[in-house]
SEMAR-387738 format. One line per 5 residues: number of its first residue (from 1); their letters; for each residue x, y negated, z of N, C-alpha, C. Coordinates in steps of 0.1 Angstrom, whole numbers, plus 5000, padded with zeros to 4 digits. Each point is the difference from the previous one (the first is absolute). Layout:
NUM = a = X Y Z X Y Z X Y Z  ... .
This chain:
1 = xxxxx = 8901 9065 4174 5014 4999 4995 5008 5013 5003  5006 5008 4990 5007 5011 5006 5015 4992 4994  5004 4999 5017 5016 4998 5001 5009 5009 4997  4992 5010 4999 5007 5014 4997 5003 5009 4986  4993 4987 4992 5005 5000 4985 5010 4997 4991 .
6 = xxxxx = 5008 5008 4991 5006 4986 4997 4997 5001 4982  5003 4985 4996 4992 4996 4989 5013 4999 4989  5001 5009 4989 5004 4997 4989 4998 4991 4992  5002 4984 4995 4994 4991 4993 5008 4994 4988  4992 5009 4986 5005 4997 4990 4995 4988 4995 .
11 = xxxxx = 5008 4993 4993 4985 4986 4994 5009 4998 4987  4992 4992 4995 5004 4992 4985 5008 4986 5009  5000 4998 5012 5005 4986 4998 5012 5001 5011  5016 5001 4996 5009 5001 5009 5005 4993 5012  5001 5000 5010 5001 4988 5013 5009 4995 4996 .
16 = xxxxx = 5008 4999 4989 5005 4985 5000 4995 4990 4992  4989 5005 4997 4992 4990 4987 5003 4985 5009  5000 4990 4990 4998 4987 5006 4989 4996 5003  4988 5009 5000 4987 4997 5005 4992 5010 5006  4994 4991 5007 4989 5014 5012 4993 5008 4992 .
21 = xxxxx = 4996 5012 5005 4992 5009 4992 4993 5011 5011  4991 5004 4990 4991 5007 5010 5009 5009 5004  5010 5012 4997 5005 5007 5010 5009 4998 5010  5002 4986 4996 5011 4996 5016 4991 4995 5011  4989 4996 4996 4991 4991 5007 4993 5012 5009 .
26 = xxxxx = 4996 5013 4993 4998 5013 5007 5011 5007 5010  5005 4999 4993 5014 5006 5007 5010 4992 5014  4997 4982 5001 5001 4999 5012 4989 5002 5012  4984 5005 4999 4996 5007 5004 5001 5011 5008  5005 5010 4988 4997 5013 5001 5016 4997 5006 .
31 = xxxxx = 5006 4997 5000 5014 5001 5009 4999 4998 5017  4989 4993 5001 4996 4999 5014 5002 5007 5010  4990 5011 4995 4996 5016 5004 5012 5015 4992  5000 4992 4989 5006 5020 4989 5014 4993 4996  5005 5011 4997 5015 4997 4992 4994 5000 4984 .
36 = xxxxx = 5007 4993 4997 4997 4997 4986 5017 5004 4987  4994 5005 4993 5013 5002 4990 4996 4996 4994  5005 4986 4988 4996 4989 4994 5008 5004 4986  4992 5010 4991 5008 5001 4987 5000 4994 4987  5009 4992 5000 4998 4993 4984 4997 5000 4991 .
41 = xxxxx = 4997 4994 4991 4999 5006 4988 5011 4999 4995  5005 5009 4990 5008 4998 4994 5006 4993 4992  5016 4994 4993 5007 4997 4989 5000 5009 4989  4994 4996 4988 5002 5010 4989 5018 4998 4994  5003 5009 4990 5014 4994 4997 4995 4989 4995 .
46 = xxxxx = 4994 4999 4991 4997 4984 4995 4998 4985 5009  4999 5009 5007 4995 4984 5015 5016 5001 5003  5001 5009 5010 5018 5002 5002 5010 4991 4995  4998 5006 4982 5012 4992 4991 4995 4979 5001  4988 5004 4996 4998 4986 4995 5000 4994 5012 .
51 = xxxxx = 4996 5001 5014 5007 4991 5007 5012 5006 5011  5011 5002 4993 5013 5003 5006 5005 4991 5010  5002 4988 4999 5005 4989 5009 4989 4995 5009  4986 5004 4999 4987 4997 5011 5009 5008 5017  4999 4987 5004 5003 5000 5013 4993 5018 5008 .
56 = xxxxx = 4989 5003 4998 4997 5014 5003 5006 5011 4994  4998 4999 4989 5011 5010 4991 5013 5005 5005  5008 4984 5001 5013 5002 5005 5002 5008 5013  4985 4998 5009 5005 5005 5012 4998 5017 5004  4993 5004 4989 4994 5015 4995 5010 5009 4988 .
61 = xxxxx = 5007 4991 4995 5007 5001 4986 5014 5014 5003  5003 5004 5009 5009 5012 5005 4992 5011 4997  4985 4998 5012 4993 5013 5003 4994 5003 4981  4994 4985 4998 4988 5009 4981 5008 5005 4993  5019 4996 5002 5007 5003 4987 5003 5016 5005 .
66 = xxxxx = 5001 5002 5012 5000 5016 5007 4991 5009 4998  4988 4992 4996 4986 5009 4998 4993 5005 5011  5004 4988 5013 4994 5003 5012 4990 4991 5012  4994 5007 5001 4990 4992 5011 5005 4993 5010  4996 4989 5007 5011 4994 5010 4983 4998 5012 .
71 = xxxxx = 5009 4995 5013 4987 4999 5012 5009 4983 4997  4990 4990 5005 4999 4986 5004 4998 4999 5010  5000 4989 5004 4992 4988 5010 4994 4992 4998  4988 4996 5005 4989 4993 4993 5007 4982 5012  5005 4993 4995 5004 4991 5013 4989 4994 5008 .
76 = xxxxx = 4989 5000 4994 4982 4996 5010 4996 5010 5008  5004 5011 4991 4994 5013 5010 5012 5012 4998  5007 4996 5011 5013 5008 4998 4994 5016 5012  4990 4999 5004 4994 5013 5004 4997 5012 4989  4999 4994 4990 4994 5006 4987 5017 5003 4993 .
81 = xxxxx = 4996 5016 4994 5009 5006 4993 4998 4998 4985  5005 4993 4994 4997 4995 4985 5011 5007 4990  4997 5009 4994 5003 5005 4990 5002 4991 4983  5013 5004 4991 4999 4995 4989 5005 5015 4991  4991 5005 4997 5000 5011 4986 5011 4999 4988 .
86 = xxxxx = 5009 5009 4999 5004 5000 4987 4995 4996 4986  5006 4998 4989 4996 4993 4987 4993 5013 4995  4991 4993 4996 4991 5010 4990 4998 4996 4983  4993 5001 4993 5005 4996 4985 4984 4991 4996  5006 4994 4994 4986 4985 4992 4991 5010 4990 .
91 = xxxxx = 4987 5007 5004 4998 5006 4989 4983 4991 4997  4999 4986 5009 4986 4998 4994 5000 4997 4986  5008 4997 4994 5003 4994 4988 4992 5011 4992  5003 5010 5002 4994 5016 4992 4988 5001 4994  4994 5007 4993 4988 5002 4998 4993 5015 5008 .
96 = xxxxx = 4986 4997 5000 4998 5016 5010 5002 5009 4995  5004 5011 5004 5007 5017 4988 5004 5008 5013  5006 5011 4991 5008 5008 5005 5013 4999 5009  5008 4987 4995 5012 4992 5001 4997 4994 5015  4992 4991 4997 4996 4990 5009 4999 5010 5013 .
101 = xxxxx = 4991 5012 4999 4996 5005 5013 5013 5005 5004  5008 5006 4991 5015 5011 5004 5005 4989 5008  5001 4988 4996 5012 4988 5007 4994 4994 5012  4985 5000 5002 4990 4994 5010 5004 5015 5014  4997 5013 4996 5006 5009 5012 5015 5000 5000 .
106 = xxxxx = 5005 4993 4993 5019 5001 5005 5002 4988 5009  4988 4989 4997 5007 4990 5008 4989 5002 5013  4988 5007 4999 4995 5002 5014 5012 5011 5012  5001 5009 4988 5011 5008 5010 5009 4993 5006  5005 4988 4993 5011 4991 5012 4995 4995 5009 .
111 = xxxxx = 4989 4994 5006 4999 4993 5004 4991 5013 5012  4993 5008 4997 4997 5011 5013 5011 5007 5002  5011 4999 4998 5012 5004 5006 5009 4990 5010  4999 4988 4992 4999 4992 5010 4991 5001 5016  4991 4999 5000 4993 5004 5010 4999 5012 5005 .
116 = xxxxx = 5002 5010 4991 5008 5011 5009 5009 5004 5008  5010 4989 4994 5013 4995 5011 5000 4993 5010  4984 4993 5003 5001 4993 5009 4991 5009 5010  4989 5011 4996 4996 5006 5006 5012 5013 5009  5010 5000 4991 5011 5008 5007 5004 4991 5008 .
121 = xxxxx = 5006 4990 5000 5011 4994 5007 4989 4994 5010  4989 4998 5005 4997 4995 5008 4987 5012 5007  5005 5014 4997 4989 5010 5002 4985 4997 5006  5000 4991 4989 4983 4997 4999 4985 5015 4998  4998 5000 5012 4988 5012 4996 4986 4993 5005 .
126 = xxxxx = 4997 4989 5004 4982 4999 5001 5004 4982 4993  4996 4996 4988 4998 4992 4993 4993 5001 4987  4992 4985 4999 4995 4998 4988 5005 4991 4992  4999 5006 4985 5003 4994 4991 4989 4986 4995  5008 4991 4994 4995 4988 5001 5004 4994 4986 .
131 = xxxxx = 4993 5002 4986 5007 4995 4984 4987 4985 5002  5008 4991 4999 4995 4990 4995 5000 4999 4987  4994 4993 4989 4997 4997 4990 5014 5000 4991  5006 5012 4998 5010 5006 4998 4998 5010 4993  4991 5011 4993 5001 5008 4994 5006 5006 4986 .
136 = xxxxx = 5010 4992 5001 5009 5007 4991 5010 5011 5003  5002 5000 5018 5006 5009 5003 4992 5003 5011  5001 5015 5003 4995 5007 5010 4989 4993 5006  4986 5002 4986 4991 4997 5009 4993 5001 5012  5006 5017 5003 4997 5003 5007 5006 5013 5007 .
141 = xxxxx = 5006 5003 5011 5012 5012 5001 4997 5017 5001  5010 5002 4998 4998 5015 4993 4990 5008 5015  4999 5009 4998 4993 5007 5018 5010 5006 5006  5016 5005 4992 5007 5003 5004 5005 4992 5015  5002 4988 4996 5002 4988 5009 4994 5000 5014 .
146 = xxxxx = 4985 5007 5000 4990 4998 5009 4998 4986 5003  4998 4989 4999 4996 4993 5002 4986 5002 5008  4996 4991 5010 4988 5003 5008 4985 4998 4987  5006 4987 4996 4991 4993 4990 5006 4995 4987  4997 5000 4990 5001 4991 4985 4990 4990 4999 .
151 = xxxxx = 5007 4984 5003 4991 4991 5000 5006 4993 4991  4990 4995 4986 5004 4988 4989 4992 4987 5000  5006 4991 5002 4994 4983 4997 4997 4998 4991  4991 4996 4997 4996 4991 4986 5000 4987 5004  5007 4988 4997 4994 4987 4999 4998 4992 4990 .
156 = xxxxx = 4999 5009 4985 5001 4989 4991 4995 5010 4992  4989 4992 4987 4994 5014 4989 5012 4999 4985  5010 5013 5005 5008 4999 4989 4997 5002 4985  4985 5003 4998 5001 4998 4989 5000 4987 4991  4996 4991 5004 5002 4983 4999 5013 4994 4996 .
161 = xxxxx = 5006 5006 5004 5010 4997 4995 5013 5005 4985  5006 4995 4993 5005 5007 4990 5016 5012 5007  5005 4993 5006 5010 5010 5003 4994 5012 5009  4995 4998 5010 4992 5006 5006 4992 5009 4995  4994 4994 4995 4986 5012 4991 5008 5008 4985 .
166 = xxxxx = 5009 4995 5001 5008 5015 4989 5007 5010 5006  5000 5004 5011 5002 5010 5011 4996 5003 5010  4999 4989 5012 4997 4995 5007 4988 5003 5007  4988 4999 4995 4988 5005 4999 4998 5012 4998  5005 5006 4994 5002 5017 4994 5001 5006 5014 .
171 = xxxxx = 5010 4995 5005 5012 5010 5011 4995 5000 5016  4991 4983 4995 4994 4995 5017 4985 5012 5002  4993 5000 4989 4992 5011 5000 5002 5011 5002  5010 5008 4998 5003 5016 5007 5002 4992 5011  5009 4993 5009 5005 4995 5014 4987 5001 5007 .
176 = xxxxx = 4993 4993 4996 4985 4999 5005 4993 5012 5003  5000 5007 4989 4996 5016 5002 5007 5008 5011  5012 4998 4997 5012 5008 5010 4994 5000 5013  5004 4985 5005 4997 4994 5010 4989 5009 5012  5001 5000 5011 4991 5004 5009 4992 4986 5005 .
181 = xxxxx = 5008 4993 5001 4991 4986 5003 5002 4989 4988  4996 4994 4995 5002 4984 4993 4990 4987 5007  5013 4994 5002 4994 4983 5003 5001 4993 4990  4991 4991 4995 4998 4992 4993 4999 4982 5004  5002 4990 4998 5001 4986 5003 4989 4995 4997 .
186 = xxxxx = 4985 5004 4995 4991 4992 4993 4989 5011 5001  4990 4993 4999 4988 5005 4993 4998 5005 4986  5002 4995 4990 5001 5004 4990 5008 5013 4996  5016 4994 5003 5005 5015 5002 4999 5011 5007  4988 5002 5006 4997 5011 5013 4990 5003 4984 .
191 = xxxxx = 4992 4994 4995 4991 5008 4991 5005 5004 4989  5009 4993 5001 5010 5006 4984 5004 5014 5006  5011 5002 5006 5005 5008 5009 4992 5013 5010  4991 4998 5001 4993 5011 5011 4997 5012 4994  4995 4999 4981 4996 5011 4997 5016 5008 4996 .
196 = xxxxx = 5013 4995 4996 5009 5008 5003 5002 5004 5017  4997 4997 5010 5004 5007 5013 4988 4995 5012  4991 5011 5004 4988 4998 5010 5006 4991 5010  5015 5003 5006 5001 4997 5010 5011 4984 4998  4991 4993 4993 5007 4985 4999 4992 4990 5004 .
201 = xxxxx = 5010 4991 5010 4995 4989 5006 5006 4988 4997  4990 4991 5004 5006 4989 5002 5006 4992 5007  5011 4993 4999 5013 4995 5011 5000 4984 4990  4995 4996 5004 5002 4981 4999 5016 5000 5002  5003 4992 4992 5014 4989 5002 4998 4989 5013 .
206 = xxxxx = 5006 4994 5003 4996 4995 5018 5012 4987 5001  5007 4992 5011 5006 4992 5005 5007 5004 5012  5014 4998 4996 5004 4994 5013 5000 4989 5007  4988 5001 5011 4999 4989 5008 5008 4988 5006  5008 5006 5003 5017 4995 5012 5007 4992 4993 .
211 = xxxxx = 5002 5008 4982 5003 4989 4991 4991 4992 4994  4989 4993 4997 4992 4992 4993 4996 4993 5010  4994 5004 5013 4992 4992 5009 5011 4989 5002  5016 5001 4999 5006 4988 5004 5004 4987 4993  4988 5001 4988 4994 4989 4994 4990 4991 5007 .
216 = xxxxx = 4996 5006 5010 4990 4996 5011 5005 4996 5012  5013 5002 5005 5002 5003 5015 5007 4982 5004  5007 4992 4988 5006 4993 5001 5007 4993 4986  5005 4989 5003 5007 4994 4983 5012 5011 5000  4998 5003 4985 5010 5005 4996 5008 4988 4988 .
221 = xxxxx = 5016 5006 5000 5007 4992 4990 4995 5001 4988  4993 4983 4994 4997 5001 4987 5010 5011 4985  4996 5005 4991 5011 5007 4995 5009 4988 4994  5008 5001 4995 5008 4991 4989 4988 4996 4988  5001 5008 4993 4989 4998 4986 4990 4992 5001 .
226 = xxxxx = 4996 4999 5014 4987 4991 5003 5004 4987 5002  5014 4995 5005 5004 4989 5003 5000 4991 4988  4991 4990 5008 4997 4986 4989 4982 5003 4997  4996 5015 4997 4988 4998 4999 4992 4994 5007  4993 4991 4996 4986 4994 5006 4988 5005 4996 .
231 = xxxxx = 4990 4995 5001 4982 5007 5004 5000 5013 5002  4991 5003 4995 4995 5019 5002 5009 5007 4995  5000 5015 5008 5006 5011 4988 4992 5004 5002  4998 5011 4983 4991 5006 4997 5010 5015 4997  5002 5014 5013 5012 5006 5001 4991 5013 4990 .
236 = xxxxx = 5015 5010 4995 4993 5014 5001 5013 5006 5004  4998 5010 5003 5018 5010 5005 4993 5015 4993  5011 5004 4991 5000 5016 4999 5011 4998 4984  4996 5013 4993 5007 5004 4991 4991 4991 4986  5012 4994 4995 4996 4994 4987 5003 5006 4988 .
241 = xxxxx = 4989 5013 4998 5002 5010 4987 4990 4997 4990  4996 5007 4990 4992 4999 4990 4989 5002 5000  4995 5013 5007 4991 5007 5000 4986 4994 5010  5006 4996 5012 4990 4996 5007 4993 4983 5001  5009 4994 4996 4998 4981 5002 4995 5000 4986 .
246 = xxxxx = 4992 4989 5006 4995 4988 4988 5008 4992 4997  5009 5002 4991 5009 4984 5002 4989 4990 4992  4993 4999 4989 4995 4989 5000 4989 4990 5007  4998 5010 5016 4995 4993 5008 5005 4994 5008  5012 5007 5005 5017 4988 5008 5001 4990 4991 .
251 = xxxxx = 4996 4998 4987 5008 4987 4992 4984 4990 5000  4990 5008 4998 4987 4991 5002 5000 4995 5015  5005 5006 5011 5000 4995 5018 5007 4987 4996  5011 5002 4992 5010 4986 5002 4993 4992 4994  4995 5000 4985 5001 4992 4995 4987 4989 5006 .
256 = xxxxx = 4992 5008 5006 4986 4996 5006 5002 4990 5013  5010 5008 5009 5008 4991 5015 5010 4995 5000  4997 4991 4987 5016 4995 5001 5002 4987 5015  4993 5003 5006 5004 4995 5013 5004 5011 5011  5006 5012 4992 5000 5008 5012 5015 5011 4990 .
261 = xxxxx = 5005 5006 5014 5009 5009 4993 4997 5016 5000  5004 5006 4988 4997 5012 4999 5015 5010 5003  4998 5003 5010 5017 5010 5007 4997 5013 5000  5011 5007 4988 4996 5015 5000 5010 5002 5004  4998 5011 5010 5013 5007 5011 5000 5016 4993 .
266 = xxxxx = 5009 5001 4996 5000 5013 4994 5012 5009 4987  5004 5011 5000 5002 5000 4989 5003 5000 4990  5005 4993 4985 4997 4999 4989 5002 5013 4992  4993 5012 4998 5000 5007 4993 4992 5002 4989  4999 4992 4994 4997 4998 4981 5001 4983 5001 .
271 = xxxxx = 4998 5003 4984 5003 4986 4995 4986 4989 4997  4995 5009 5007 4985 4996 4998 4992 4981 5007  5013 4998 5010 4995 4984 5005 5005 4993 4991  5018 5009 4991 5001 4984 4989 4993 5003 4986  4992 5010 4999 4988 5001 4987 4993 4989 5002 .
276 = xxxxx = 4994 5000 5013 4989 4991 5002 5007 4985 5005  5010 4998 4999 5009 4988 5004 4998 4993 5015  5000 5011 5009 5000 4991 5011 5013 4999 5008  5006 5005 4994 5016 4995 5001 5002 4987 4995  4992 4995 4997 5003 4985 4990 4986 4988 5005 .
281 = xxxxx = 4993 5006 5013 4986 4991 5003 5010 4996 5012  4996 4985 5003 5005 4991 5010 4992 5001 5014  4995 5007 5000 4994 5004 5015 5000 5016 4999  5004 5010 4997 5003 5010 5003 5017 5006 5008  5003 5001 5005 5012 5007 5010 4999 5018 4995 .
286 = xxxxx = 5010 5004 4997 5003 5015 4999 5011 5002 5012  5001 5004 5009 5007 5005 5014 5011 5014 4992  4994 5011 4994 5008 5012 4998 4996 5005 5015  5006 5013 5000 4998 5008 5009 5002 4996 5012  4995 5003 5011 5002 4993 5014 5003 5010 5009 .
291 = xxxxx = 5003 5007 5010 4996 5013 5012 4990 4998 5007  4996 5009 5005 4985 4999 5008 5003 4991 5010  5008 4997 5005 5004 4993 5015 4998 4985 4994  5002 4998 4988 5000 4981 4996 4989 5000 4996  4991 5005 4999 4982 5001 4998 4997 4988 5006 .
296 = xxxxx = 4997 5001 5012 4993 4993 5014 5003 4987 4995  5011 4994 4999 5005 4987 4998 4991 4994 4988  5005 5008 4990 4989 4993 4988 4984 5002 4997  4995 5012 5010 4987 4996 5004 4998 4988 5008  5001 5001 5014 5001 4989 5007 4997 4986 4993 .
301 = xxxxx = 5007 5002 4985 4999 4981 4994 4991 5004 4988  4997 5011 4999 4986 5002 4987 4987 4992 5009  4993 4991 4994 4987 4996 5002 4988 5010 4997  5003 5012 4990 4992 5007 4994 5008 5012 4994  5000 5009 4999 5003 5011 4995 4991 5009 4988 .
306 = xxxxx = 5008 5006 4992 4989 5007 4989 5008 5010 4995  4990 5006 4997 4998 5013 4995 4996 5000 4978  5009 4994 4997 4990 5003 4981 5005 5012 4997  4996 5010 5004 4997 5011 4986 4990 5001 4992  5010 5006 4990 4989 5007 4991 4989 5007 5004 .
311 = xxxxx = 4992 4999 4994 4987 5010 4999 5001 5014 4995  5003 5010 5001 5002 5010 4990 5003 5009 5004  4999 5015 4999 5005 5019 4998 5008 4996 5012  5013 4994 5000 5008 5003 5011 4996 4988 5010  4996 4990 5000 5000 4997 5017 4985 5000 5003 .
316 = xxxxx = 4993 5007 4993 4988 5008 5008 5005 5010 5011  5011 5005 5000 5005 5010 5008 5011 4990 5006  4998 4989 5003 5014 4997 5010 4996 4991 5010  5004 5002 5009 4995 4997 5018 5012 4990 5004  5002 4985 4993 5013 4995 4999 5009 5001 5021 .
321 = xxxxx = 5012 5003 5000 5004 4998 5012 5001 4987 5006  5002 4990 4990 4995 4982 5000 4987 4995 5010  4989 5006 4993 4987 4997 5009 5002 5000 5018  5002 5010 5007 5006 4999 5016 5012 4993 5001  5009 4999 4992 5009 4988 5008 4994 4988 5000 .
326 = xxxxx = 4994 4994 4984 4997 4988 4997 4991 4994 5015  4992 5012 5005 4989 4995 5012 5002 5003 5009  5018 5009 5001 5004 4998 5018 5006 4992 5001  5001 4991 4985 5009 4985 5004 4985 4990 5002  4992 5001 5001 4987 4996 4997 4997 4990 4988 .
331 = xxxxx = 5004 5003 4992 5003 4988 4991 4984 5005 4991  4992 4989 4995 4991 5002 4994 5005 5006 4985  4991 5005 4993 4999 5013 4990 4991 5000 4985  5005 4998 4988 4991 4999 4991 5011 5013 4990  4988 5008 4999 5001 5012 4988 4993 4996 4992 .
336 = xxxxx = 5003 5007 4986 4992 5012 4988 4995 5009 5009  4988 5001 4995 4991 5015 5005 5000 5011 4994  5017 5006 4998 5002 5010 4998 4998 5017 5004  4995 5001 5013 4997 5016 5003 4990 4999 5009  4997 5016 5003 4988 4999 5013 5008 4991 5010 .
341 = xxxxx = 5014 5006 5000 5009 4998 5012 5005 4982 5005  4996 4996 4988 5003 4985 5007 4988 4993 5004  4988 5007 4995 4985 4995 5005 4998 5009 5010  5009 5004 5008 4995 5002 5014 5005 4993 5006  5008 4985 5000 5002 4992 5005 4993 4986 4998 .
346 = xxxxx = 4991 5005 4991 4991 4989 4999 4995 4983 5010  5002 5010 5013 4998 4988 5009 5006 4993 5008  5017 5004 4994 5010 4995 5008 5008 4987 4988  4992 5006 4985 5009 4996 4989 4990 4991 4988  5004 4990 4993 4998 4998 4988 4999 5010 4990 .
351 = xxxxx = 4988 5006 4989 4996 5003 4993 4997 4996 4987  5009 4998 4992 4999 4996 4985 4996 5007 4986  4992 5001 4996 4992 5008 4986 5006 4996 4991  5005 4987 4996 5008 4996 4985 5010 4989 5008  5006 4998 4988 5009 4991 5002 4996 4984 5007 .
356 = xxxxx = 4991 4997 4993 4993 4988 5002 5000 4996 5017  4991 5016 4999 4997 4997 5020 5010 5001 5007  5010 5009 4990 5015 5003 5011 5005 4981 5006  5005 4995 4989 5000 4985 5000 4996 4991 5011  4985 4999 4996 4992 4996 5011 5004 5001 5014 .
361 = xxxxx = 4998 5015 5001 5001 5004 5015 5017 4998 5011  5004 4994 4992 5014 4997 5004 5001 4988 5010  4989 4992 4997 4997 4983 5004 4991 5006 5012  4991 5006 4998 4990 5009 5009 5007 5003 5013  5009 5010 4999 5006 5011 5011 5010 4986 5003 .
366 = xxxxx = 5007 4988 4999 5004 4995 5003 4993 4991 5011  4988 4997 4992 4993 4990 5011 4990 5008 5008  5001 5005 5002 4994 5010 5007 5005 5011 5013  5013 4998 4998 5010 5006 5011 5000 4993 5013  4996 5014 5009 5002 4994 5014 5006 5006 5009 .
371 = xxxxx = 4998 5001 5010 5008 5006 5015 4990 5012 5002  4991 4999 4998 4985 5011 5000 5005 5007 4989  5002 4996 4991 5005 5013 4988 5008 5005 4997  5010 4993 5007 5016 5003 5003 5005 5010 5007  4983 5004 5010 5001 5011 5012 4995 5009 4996 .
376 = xxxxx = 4990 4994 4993 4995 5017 4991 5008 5006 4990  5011 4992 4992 5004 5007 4993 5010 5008 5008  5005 4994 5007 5016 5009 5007 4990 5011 5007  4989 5001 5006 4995 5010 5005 4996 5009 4990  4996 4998 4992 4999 5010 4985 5014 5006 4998 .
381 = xxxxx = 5009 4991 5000 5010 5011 4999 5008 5008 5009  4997 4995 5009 5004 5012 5015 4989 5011 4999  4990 5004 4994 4996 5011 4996 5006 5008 4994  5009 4991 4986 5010 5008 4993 5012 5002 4998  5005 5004 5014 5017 5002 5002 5000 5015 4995 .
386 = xxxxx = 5017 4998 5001 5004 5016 4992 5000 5007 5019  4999 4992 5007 4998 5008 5014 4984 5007 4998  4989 4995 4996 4992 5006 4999 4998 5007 4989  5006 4999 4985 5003 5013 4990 5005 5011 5006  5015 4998 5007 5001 5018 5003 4994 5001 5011 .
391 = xxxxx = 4989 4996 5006 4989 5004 5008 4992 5010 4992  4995 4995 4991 4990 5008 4989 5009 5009 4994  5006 4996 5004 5012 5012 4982 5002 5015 5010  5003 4997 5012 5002 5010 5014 4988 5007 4999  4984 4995 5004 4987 5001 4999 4996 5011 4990 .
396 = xxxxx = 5005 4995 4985 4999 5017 4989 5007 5008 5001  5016 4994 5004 5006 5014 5000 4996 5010 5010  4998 4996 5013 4993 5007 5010 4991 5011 4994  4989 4994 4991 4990 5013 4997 5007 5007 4989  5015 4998 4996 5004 5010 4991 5011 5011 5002 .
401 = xxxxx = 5001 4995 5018 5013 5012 5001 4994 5005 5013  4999 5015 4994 4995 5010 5008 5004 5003 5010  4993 5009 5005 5001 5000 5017 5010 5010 5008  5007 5008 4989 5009 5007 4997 5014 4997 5002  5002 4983 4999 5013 4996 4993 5005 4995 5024 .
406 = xxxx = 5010 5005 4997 5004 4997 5011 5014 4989 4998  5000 4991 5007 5010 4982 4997 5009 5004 5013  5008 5006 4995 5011 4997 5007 5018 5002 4994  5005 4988 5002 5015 4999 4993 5006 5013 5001 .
């Protein structure tokens, strides 16, 4: 651990998001030991305008109309210096050209100036850069900067996606190259990824223990939404988008256990559960977005937990962050056998080939659950705390900063 670092951390996901994400989950970590400067992503004008009266806006709405960077407080981790970037302009819309690139280095220039200013105002000289899955801006910093190191995240294969892969993909490939180190979340994407940069590794997504295990420690308050339910639940928690779920195997779970409830804790970001109408099945529950902290509660009353993704290009490459909570709440486990990365949990978890056996195995891991498997799963996941990711994450950087670099404030 060099305490004597400090860490620039740009990400795609802002600390005020209403949900956990891999860089806050690193970053109370790395706050342990290092100072951390926590830089946002930015408001385009288009985000700005369209949401004017969003309670965050309003509270930022002086400094973006100034054209200026502001410092925060993170209220969880008020050790951490959290930065919010001036407005930059909406150019994904674009097509790739000449245009596109002129406007892509105007809005990188804001945003390494931004960090410029924070490298002034806090005369930062032995730190590493840190772009999470962000490359639209400053993949990677100029050398002017000195930075010790240029380190970029990958956790997701943006070509898979449509917004994503019309830029996205383009920009994360130079980042990668840039890069002196890249971490990746998966297997798959270490082989996607390695032949743009020798020096990329792999960094698993992980659990916070402290929060999930207190599914285990004691009754927690049933949530509301559960009140009145009787028999089994049959839970999942994460993001309800397009790309990765089966919805027509959430509506085959119901329609198969209609003695049982199906509770999705999560997001609604597409319209994709009322395509498949499970906004309209009588044993299904939609929750909406929850905080990491109300997790525990509605595991605690899952009988069974699951995993349905798709099969396919993008969650071959995804290492869901679901899998270690689901089993430091110890709650038994039925996936899709979607990547290498979830068949290395083969012996803590349900393994399903098609839909059919997904089904099946639901009744299985139910009757099947004990106190003996209950211990092995929580101990599977105390292997994968983000206390032991920046273990490893420290571990590579080590063999990449020379012997030259002297750490001191």
């Amino acid at each position: 651990m060099h305490n004597d670092l400090d860490i620039i951390y740009f990400t795609l996901f802002p600390w005020d998001n209403a949900y956990s994400s891999v860089s806050l989950s690193f970053t109370r970590e790395f706050v342990k030991n290092n100072r951390v400067f926590y830089i946002n992503h930015p408001y385009t004008v288009k985000d700005f305008l369209g949401g004017w009266n969003d309670p965050m806006v309003k509270t930022r709405r002086r400094d973006m109309l100034a054209n200026r960077m502001r410092y925060e407080t993170i209220p969880e981790l008020p050790e951490v210096v959290a930065v919010h970037p001036p407005l930059t302009l909406p150019i994904n819309w674009m097509s790739p050209g000449k245009m596109y690139d002129r406007l892509y280095e105007f809005n990188n220039r804001i945003i390494i100036n931004a960090i410029r200013q924070v490298v002034k105002d806090y005369k930062l000289k032995n730190y590493i850069y840190l772009n999470c899955f962000n490359p639209y801006y400053a993949g990677v910093l100029p050398k002017d900067l000195k930075p010790k190191l240029n380190i970029y995240q990958c956790i997701d294969d943006m070509t898979q996606e449509a917004y994503t892969a019309k830029h996205g993909a383009r920009v994360e490939e130079q980042a990668i190259r840039d890069a002196d180190i890249a971490f990746v979340t998966s297997r798959n994407l270490h082989r996607l990824k390695r032949e743009l940069n020798p020096n990329t590794y792999v960094l698993h997504n992980a659990v916070d223990i402290s929060i999930f295990e207190k599914a285990l420690s004691g009754p927690l308050q049933r949530p509301k939404e559960l009140e009145g339910v009787t028999g089994r639940i049959i839970g999942f928690t994460g993001n309800l988008n397009e790309y990765r779920l089966n919805y027509p195997l959430f509506k085959r779970i119901a329609e198969q256990h209609p003695d049982k409830t199906l509770v999705l804790v999560g997001p609604l970001n597409s319209d994709c559960y009322k395509a498949h109408g499970l906004d309209q099945m009588p044993n299904i529950i939609l929750t909406g977005g929850k905080h990491i902290s109300e997790l525990p509660a509605f595991l605690q009353h899952f009988d069974v937990a699951i995993i349905p993704f798709l099969k396919n290009k993008l969650t071959a490459s995804i290492y869901p962050l679901k899998i270690n909570e689901y089993l430091a709440a110890g709650k038994p486990v039925v996936s899709t056998n979607f990547s290498d990365d979830i068949r290395s949990f083969a012996k803590d978890i349900y393994l399903a080939d098609n839909d059919e056996a997904f089904i099946q195995l639901i009744d299985r891991a139910i009757g099947e659950n004990s106190q003996e498997l209950i211990d092995q799963r929580s101990a599977t996941a105390k292997t994968n705390t983000w206390t032991e990711r920046v273990k490893e994450f420290w571990a590579v950087v080590d063999k990449h900063l020379t012997p030259t670099q002297v750490y001191s404030r």
